[in-house]
mmCIF file of the C-alpha atoms, coordinates in Angstrom:
data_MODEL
# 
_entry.id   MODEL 
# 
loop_
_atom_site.group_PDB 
_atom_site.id 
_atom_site.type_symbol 
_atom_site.label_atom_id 
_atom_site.label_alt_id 
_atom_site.label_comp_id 
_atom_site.label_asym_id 
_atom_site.label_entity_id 
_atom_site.label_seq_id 
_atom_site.pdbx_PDB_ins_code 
_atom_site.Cartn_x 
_atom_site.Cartn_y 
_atom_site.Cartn_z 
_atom_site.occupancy 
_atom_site.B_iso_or_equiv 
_atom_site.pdbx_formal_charge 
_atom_site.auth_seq_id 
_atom_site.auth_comp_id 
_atom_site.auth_asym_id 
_atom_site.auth_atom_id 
_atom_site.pdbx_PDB_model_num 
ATOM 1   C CA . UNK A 1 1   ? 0.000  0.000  0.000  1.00 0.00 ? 1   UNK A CA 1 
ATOM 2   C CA . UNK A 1 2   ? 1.239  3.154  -0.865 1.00 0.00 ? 2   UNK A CA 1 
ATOM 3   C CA . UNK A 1 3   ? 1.006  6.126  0.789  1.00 0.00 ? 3   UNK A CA 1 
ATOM 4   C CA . UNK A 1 4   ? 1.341  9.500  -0.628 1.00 0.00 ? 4   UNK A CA 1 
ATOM 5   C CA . UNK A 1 5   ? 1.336  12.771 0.636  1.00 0.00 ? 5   UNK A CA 1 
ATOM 6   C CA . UNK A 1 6   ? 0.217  16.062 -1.509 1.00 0.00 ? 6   UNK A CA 1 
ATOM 7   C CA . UNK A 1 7   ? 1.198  19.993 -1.114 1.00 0.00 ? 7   UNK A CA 1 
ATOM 8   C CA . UNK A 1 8   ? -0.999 22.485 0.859  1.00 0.00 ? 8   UNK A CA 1 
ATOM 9   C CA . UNK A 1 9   ? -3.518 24.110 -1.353 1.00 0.00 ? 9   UNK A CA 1 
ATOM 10  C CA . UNK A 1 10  ? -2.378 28.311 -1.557 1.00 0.00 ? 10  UNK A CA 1 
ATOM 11  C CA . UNK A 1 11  ? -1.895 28.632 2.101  1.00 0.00 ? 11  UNK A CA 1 
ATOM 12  C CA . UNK A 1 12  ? -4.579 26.309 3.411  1.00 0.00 ? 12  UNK A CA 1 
ATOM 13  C CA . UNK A 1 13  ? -2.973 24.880 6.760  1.00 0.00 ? 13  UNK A CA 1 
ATOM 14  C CA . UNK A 1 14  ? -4.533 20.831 6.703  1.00 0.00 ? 14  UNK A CA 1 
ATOM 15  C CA . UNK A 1 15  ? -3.637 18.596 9.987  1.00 0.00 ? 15  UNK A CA 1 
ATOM 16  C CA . UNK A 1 16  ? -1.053 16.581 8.619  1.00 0.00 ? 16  UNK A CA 1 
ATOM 17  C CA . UNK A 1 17  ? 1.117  19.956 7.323  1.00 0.00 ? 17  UNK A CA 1 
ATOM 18  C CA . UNK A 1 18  ? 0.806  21.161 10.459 1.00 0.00 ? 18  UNK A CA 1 
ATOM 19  C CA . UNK A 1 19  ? 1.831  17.671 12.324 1.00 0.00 ? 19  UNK A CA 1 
ATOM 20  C CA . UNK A 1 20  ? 5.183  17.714 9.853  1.00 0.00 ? 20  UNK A CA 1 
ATOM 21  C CA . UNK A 1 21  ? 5.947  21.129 9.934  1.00 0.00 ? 21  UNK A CA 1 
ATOM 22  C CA . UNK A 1 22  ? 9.198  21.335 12.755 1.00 0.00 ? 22  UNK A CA 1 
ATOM 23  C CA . UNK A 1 23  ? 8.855  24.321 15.087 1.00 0.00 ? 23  UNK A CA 1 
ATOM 24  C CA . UNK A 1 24  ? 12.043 25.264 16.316 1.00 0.00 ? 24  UNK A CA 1 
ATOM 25  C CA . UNK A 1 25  ? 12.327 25.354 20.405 1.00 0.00 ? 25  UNK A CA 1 
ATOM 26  C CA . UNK A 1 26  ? 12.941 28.532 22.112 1.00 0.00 ? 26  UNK A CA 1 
ATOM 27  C CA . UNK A 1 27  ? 15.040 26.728 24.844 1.00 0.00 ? 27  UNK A CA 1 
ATOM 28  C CA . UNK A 1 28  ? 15.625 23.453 26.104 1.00 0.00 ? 28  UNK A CA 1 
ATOM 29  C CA . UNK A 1 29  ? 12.353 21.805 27.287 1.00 0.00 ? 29  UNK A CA 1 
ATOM 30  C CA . UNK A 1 30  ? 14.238 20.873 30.807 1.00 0.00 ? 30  UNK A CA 1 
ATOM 31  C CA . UNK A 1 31  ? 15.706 24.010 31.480 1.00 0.00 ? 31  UNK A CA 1 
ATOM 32  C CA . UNK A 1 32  ? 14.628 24.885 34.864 1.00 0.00 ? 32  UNK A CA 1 
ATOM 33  C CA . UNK A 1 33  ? 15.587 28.855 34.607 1.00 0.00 ? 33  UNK A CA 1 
ATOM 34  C CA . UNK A 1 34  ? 17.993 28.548 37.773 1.00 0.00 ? 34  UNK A CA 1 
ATOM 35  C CA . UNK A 1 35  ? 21.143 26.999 36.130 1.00 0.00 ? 35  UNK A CA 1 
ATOM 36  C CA . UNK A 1 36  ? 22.802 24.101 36.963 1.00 0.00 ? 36  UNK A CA 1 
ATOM 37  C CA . UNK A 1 37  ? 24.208 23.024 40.736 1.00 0.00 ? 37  UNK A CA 1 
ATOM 38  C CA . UNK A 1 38  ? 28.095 23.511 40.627 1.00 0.00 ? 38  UNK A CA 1 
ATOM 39  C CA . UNK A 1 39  ? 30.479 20.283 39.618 1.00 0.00 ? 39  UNK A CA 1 
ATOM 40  C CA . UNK A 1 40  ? 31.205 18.975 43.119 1.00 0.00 ? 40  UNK A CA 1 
ATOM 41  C CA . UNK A 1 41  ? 27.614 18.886 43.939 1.00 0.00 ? 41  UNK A CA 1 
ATOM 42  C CA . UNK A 1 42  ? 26.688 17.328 40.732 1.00 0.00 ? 42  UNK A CA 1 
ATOM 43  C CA . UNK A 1 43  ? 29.018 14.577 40.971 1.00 0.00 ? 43  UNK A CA 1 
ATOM 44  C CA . UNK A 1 44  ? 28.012 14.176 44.054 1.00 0.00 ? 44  UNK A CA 1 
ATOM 45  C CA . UNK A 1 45  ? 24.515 13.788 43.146 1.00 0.00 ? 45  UNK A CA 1 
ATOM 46  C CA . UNK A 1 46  ? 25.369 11.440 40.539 1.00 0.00 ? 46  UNK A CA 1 
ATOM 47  C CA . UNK A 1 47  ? 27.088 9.489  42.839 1.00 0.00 ? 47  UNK A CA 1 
ATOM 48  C CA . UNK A 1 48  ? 24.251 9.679  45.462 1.00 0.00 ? 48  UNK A CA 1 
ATOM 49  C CA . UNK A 1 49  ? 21.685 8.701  42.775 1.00 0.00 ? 49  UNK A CA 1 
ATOM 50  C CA . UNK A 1 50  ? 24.128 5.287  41.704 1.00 0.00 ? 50  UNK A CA 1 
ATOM 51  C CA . UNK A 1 51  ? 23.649 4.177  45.275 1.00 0.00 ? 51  UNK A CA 1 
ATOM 52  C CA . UNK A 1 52  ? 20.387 4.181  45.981 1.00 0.00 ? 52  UNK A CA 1 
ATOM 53  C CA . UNK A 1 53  ? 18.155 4.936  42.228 1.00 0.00 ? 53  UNK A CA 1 
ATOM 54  C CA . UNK A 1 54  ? 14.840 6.731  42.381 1.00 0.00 ? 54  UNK A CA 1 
ATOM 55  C CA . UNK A 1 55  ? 15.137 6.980  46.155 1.00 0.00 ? 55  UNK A CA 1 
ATOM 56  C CA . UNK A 1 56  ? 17.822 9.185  46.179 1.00 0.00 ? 56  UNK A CA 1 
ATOM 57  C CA . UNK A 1 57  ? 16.114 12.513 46.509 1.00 0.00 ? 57  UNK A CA 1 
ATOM 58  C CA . UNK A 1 58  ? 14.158 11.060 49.381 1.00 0.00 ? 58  UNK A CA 1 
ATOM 59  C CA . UNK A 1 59  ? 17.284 9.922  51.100 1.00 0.00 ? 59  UNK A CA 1 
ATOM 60  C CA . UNK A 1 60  ? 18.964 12.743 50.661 1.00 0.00 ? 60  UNK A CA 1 
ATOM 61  C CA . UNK A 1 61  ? 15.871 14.714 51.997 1.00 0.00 ? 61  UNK A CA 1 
ATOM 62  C CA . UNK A 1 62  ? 16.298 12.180 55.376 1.00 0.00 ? 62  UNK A CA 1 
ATOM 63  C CA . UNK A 1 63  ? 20.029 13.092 55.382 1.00 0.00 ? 63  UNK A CA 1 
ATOM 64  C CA . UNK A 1 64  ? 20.091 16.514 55.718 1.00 0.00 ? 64  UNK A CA 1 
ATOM 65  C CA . UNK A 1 65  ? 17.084 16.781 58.239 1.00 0.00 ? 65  UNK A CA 1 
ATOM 66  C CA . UNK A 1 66  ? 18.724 14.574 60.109 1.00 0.00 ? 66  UNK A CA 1 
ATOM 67  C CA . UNK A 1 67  ? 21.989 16.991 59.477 1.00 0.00 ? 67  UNK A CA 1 
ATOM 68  C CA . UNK A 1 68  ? 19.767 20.229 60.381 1.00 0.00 ? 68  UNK A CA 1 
ATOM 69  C CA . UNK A 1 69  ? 18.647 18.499 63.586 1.00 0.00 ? 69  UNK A CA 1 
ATOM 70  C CA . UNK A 1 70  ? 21.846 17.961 64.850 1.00 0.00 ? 70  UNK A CA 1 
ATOM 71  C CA . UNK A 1 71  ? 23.422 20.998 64.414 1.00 0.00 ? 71  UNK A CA 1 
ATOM 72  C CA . UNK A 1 72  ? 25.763 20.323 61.377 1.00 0.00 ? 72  UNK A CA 1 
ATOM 73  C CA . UNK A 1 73  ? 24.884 23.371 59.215 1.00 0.00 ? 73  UNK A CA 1 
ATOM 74  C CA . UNK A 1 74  ? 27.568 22.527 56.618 1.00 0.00 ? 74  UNK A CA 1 
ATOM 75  C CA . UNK A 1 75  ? 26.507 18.856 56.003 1.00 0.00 ? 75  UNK A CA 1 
ATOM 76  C CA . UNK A 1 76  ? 22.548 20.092 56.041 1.00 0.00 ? 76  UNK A CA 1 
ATOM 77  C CA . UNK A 1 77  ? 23.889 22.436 53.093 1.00 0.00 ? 77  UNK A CA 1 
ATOM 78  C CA . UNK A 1 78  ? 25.509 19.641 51.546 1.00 0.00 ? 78  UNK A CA 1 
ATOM 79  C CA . UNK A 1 79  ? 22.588 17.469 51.341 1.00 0.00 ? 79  UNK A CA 1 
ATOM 80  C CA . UNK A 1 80  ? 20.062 19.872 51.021 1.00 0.00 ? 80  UNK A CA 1 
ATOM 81  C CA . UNK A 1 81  ? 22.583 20.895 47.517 1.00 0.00 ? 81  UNK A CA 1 
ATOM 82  C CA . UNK A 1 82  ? 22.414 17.154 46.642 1.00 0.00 ? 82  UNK A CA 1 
ATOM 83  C CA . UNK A 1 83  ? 18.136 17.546 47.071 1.00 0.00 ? 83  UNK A CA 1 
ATOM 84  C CA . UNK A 1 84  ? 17.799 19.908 45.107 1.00 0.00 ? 84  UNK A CA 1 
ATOM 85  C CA . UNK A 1 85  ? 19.977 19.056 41.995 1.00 0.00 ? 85  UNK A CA 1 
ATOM 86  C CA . UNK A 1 86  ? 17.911 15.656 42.416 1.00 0.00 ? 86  UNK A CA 1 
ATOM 87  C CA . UNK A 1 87  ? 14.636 17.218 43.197 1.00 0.00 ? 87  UNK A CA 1 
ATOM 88  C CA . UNK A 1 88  ? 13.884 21.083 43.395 1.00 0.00 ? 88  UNK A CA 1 
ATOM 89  C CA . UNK A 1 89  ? 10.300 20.973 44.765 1.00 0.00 ? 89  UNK A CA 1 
ATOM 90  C CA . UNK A 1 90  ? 11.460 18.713 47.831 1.00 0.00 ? 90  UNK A CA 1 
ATOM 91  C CA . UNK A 1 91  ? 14.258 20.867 48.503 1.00 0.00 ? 91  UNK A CA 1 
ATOM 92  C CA . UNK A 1 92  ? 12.072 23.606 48.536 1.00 0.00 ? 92  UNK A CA 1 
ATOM 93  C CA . UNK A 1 93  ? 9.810  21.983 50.590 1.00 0.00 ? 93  UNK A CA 1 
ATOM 94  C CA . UNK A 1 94  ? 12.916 21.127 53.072 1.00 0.00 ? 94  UNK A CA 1 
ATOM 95  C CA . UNK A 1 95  ? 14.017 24.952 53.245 1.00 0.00 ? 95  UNK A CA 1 
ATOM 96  C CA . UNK A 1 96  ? 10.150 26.186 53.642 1.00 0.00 ? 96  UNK A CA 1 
ATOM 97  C CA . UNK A 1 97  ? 9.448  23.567 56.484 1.00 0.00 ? 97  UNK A CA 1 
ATOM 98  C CA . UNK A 1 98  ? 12.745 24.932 58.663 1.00 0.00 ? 98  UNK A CA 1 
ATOM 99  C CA . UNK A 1 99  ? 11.718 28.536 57.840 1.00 0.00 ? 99  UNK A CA 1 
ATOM 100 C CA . UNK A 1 100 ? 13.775 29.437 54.383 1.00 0.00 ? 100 UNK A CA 1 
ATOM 101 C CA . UNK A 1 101 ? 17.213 28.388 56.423 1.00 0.00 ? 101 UNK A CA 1 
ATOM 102 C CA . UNK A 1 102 ? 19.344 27.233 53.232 1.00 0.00 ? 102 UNK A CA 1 
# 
């Protein structure tokens, strides 16, 4: 069976010109706006993520409340940096639960 396809008639716009005609993208369709977290804290991200998969953003999320609990501002900034290159709304969520302290 052959299939053939014919011009647009003097400017008349059918379905399947429109469904073939490539509209260039303005931007990347996952570009967030906010840029991208710095090396170290992407690698270690990428590291966090090999160790424990699609759970990482909630582990991380455990790691540095438990880190913000106990005092250890540097490691809560750590893991909160790991969160949120993982998973922005939960480290937004993290920062708005202890009162925007990032």
């Amino acid at each position: 069976m052959t299939i053939r396809f014919a011009a647009a008639l003097d400017g008349e716009s059918t379905a399947i010109v429109r469904a073939l005609t490539v509209v260039p993208l303005r931007s990347a369709a996952n570009d967030n706006g906010d840029g991208f977290p710095r090396d170290d804290t992407l690698r270690a991200a990428l590291r966090h993520f090999a160790e424990y998969g699609l759970g990482a953003a909630q582990q991380a999320h455990r790691n540095a409340e438990a880190a913000f609990f106990a005092g250890k501002r540097q490691e809560y900034r750590h893991w909160l940096g790991i969160c949120r290159a993982l998973d922005k709304r939960m480290a937004a969520a993290i920062v708005a639960h202890h009162g925007g302290i990032a």
